[in-house]
SESEMAR-654016 format. One record per atom (N, C-alpha, C): atom name; z, x, y. Coordinates in nm, 3 decimals. Each point is the difference from the previous one (the first is absolute). Last residue first. Layout:
BEGIN
NUKOL  atom       pz       px       py
NUKOL    CA        Z        X        Y
...
//
This chain:
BEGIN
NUKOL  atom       pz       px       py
NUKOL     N    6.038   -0.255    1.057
NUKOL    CA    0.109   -0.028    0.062
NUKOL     C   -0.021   -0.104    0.140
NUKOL     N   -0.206    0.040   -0.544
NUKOL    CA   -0.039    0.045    0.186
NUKOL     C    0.146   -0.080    0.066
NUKOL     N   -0.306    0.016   -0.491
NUKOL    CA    0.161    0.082    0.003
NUKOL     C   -0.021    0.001    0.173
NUKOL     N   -0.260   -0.340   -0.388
NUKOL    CA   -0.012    0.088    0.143
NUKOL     C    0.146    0.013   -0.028
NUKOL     N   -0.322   -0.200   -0.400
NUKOL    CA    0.150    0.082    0.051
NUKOL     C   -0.059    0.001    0.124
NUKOL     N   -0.278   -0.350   -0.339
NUKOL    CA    0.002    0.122    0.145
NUKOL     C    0.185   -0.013    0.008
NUKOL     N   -0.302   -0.154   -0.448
NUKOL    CA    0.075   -0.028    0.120
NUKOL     C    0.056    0.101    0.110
NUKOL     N   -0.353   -0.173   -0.484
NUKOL    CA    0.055    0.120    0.123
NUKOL     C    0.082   -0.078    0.106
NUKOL     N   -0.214   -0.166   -0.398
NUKOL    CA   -0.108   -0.041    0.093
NUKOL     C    0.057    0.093    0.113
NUKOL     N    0.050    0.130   -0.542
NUKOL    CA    0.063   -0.114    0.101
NUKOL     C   -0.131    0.026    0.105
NUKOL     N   -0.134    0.163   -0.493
NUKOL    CA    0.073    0.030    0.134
NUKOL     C    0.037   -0.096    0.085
NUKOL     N   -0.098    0.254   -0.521
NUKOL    CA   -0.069   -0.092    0.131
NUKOL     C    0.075   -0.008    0.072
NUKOL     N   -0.226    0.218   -0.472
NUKOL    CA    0.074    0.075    0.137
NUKOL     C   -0.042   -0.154    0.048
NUKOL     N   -0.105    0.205   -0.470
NUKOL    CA   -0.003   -0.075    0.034
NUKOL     C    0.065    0.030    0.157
NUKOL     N   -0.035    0.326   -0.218
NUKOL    CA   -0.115   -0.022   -0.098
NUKOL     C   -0.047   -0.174    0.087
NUKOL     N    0.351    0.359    0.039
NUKOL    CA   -0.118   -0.005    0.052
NUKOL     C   -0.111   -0.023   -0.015
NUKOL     N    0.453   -0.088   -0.200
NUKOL    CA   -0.078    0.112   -0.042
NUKOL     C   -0.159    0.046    0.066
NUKOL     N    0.247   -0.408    0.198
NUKOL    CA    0.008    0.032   -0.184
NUKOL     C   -0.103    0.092   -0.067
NUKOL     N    0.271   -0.233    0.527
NUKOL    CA   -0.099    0.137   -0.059
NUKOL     C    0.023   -0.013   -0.141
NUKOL     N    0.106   -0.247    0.498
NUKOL    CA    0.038   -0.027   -0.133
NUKOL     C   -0.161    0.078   -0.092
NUKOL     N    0.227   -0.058    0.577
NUKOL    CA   -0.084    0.025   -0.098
NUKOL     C    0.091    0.020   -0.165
NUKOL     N    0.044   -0.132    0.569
NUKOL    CA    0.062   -0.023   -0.126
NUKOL     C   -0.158    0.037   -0.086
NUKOL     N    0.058    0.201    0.511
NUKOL    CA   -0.070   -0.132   -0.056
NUKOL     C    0.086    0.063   -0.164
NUKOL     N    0.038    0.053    0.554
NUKOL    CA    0.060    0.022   -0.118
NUKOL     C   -0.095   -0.070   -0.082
NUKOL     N   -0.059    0.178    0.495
NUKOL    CA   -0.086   -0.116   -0.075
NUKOL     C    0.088    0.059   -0.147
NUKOL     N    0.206    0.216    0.413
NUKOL    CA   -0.143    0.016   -0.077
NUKOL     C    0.066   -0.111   -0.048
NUKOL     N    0.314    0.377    0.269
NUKOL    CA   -0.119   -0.103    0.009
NUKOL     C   -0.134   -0.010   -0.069
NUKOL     N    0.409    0.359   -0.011
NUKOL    CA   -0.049   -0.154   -0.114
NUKOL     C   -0.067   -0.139    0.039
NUKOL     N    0.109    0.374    0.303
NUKOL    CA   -0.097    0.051   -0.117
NUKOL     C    0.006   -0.088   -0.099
NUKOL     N    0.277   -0.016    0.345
NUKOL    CA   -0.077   -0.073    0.010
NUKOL     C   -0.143    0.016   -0.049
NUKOL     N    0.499   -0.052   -0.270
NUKOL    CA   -0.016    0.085    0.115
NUKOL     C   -0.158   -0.011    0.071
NUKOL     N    0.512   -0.194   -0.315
NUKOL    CA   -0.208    0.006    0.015
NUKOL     C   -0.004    0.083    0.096
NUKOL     N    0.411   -0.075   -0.250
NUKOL    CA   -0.046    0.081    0.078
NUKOL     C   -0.152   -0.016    0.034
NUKOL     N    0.048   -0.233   -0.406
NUKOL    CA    0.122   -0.031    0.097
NUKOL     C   -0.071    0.176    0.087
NUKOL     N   -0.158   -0.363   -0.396
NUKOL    CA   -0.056    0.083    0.094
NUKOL     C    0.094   -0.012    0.093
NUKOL     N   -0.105   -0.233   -0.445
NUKOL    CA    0.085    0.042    0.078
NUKOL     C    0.008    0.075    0.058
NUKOL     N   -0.304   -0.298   -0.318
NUKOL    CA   -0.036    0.139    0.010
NUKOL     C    0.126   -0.049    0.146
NUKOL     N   -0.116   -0.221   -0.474
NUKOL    CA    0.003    0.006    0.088
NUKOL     C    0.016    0.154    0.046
NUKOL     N   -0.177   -0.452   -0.355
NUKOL    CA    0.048    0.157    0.038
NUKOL     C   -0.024    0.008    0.113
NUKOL     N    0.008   -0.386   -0.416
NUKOL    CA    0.024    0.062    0.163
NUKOL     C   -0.006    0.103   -0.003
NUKOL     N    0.065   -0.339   -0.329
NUKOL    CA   -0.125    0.046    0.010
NUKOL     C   -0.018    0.093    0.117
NUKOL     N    0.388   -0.282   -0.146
NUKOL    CA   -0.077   -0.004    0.125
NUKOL     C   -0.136    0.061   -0.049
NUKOL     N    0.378    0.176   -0.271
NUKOL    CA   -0.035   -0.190   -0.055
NUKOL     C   -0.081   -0.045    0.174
NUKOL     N   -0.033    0.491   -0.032
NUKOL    CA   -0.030   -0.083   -0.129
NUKOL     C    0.024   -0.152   -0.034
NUKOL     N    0.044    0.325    0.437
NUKOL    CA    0.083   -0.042   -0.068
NUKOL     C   -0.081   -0.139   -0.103
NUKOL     N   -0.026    0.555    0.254
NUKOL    CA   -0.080   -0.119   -0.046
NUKOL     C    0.117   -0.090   -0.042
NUKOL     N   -0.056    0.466    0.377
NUKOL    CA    0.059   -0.128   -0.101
NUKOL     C   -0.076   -0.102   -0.068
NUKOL     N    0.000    0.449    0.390
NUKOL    CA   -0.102   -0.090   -0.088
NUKOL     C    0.095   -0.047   -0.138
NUKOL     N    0.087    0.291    0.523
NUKOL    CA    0.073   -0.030   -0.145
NUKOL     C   -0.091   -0.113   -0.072
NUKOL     N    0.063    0.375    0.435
NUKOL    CA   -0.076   -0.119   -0.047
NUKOL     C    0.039   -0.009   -0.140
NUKOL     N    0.149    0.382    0.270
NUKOL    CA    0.000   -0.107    0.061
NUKOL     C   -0.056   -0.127    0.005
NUKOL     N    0.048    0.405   -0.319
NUKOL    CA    0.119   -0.014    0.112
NUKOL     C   -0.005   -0.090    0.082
NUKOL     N   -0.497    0.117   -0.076
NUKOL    CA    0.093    0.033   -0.123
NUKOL     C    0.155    0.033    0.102
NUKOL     N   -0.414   -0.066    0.179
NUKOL    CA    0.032   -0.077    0.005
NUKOL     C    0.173   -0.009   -0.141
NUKOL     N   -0.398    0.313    0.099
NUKOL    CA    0.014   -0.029    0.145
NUKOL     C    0.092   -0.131   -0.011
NUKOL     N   -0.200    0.184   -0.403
NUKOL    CA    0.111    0.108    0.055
NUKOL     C    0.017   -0.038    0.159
NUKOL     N   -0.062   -0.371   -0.398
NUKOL    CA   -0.118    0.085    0.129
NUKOL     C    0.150    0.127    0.017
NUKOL     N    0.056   -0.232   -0.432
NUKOL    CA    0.012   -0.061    0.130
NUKOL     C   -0.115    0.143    0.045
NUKOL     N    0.156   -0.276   -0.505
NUKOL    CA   -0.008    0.163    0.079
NUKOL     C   -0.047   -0.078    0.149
NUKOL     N    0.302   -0.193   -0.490
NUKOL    CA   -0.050   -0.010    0.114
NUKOL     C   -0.037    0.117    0.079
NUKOL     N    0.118   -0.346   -0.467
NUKOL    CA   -0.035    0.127    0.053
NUKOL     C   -0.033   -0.004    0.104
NUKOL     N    0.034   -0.357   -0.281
NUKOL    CA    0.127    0.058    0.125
NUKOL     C   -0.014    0.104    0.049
NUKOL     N   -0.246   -0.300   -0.354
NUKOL    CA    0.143    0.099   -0.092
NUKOL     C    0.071    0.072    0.150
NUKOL     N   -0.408   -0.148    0.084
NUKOL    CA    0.004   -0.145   -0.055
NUKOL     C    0.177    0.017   -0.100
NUKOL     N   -0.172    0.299    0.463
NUKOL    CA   -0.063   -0.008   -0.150
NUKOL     C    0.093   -0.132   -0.054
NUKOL     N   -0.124    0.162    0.487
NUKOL    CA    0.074    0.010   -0.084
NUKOL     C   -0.034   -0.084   -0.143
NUKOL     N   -0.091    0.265    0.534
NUKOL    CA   -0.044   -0.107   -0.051
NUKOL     C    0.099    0.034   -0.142
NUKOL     N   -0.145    0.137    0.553
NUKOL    CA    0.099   -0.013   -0.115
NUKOL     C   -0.068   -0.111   -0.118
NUKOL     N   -0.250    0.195    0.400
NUKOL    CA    0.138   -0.022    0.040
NUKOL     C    0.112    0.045   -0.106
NUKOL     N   -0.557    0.090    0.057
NUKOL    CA    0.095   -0.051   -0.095
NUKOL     C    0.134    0.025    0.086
NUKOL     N   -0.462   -0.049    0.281
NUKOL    CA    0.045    0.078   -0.050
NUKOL     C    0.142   -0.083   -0.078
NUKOL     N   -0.532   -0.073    0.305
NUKOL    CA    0.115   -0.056   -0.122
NUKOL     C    0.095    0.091   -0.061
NUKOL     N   -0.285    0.224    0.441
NUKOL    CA    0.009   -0.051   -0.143
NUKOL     C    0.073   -0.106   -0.033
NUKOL     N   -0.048    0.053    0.460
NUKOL    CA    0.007    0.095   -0.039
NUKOL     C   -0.058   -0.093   -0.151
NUKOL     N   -0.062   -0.175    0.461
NUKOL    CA   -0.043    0.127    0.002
NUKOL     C    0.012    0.084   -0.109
NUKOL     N    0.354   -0.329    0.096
NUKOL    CA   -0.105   -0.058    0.076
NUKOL     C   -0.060    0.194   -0.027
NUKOL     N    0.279   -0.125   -0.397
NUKOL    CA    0.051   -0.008    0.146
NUKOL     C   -0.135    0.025    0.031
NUKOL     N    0.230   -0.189   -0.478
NUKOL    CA   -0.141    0.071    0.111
NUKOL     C    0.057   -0.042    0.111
NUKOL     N    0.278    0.002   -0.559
NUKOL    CA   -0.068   -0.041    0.201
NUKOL     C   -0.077    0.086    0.063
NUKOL     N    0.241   -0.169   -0.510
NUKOL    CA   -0.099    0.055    0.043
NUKOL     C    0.035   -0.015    0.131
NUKOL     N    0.277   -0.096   -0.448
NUKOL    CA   -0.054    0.043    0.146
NUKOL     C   -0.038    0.039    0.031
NUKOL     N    0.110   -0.179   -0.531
NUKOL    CA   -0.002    0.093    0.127
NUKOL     C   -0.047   -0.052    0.096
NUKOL     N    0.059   -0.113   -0.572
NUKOL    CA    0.016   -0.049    0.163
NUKOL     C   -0.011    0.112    0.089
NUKOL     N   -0.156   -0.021   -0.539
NUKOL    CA    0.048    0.061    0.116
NUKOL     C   -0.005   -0.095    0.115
NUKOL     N   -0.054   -0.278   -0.444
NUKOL    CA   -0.095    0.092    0.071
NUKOL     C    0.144    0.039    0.095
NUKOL     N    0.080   -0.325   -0.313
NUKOL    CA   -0.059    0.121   -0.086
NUKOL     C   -0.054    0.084    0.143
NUKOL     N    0.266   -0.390    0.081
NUKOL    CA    0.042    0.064   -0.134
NUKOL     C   -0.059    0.124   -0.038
NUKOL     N   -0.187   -0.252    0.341
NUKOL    CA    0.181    0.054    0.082
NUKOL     C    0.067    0.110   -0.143
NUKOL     N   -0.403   -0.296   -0.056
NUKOL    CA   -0.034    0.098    0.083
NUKOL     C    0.149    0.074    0.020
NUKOL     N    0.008   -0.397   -0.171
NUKOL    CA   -0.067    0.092   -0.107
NUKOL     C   -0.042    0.121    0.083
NUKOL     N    0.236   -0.370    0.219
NUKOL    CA    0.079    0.095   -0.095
NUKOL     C   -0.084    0.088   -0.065
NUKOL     N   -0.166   -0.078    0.478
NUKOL    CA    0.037   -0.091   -0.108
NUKOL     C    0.111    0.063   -0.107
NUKOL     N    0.063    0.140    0.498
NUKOL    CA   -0.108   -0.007   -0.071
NUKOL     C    0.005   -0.069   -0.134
NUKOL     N    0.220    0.159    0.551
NUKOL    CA   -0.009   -0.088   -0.115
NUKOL     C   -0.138   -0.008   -0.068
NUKOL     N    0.336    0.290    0.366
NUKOL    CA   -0.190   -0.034   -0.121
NUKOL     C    0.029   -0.055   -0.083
NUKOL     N    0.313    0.207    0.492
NUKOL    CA   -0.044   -0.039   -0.152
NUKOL     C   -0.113   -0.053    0.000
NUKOL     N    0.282    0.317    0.384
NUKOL    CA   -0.103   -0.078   -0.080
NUKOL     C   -0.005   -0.043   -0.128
NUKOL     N    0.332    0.169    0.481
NUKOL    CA   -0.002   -0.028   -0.172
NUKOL     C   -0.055   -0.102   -0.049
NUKOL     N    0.188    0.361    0.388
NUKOL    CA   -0.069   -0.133   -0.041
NUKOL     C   -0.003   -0.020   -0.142
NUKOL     N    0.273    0.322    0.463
NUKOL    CA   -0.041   -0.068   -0.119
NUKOL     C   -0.103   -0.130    0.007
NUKOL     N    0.124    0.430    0.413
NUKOL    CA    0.060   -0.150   -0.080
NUKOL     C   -0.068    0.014   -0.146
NUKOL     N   -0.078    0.340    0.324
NUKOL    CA    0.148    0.008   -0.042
NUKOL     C   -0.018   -0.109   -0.083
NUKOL     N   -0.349   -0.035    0.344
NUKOL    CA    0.055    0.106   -0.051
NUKOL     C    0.111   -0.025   -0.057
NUKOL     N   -0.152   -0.491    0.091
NUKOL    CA    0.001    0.166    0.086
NUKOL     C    0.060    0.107   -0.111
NUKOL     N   -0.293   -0.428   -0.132
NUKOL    CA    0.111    0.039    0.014
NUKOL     C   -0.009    0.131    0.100
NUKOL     N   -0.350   -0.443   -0.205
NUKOL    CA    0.010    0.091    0.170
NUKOL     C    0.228    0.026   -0.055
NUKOL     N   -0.289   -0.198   -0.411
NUKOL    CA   -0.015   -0.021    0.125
NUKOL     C    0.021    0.148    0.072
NUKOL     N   -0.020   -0.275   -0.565
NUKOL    CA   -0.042    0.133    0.073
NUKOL     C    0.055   -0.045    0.159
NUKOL     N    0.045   -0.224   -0.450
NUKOL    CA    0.070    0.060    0.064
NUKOL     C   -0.036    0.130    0.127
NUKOL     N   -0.248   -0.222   -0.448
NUKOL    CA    0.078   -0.083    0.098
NUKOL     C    0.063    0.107    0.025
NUKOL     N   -0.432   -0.066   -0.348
NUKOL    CA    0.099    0.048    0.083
NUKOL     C    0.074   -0.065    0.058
NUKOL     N   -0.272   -0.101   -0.472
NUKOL    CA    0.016   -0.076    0.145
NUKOL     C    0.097    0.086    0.074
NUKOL     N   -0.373    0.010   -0.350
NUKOL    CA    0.099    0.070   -0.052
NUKOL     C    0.053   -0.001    0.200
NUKOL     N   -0.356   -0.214   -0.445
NUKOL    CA    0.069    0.014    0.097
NUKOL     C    0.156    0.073    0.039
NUKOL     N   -0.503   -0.107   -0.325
NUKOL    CA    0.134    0.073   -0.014
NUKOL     C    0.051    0.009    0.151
NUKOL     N   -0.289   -0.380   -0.296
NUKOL    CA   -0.013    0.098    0.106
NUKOL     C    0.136    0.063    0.028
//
């Protein structure tokens, strides 16, 4: 069973930082797209960031300059660095792992709040 374990989410004020990771097996980490996902109360699932298995990386135009998605290969990890938050980045993050959309899965989500 393909697991894919978040951490790092909570309650920051405006301005501040965070910084999520995902842990996932190796065979998954190796071959499939990583990215970010989040839903906010009321709206869609929408793509954050995500990055290719060679580093490539495209971002949300609402988040680009101020979020940064990393992987680090001997961890299996990836992460997502989120500085300037603001309180539009409130939402349910969830880790997802994509192979050609053919296969797709997903962490269990972890809640951002941005509130002063």
């Amino acid at each position: 069973q393909v697991q894919l374990v978040e951490s790092g989410g909570g309650l920051v004020q405006p301005g501040g930082s965070l910084r999520l990771s995902c842990a996932a097996s190796e065979s998954i980490f190796r071959t499939y797209v990583m990215g970010w996902y989040r839903q906010a109360p009321g709206k869609q699932r929408e793509l954050v960031a995500r990055i290719t298995t060679d580093g490539n990386t495209n971002y949300a135009d609402s988040v680009k300059g101020r979020f940064t998605i990393s992987r680090d290969d001997a961890k299996n990890t990836v992460y997502l660095q989120m500085n300037s938050l603001k309180p539009d980045d409130t939402a349910v993050y969830y880790c997802n792992a994509d192979f050609y959309h053919i296969n797709s899965y997903w962490g269990q989500g972890t809640q951002v709040t941005v509130s002063s």
